[in-house]
N, C-alpha and C positions, 0 to 999 in steps of 0.2 A: 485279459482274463484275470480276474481275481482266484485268488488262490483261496483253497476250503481252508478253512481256520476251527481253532478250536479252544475252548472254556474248562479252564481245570475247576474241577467242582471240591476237588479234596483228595488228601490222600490218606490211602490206605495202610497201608506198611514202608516204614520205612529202615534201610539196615546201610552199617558204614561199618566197613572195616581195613586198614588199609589203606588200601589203592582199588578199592573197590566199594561200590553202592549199588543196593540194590532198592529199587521203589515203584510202588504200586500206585496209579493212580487214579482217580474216576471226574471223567471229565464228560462234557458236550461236544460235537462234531458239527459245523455249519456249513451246510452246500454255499457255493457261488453267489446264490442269490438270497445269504444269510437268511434263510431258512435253515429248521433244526435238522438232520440229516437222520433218521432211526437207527436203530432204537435211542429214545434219548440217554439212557445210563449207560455211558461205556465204560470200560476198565482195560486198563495195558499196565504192563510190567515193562520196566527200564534198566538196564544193565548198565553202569558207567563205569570207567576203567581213568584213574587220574592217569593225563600224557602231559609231559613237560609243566608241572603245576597246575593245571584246571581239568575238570574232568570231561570226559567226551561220552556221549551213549555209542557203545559198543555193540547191544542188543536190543531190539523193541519184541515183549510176545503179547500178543493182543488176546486179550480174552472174550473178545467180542469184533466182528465183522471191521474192517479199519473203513471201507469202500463199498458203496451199493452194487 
């Protein structure tokens, strides 16, 4: 089973300060059988927290449906 994948279209905001990141971004969602998944404009926000040198997302908040 292929895994649903997904198309960063652009971002939105983006903020670093720290040991933290915050970023916004608007992407595409594709079903299984790389079909587009609706709505096609998604947007989520990313929390990342640097651990031991590279940063890890911490948080996802979606502003739109993640899953049908």
């Amino acid at each position: 089973m292929a895994p649903i994948t997904s198309k960063q279209n652009g971002w939105q905001y983006f903020r670093r300060e720290n040991n933290l990141a915050y970023i916004e971004m608007n992407y595409i969602r594709f079903l299984k059988d790389s079909t587009i998944m609706e709505p096609i404009d998604r947007k989520s926000a990313y929390i990342l927290k640097k651990v031991n040198g590279s940063f890890k997302i911490t948080a996802l908040i979606p502003f739109t449906p993640i899953a049908k």
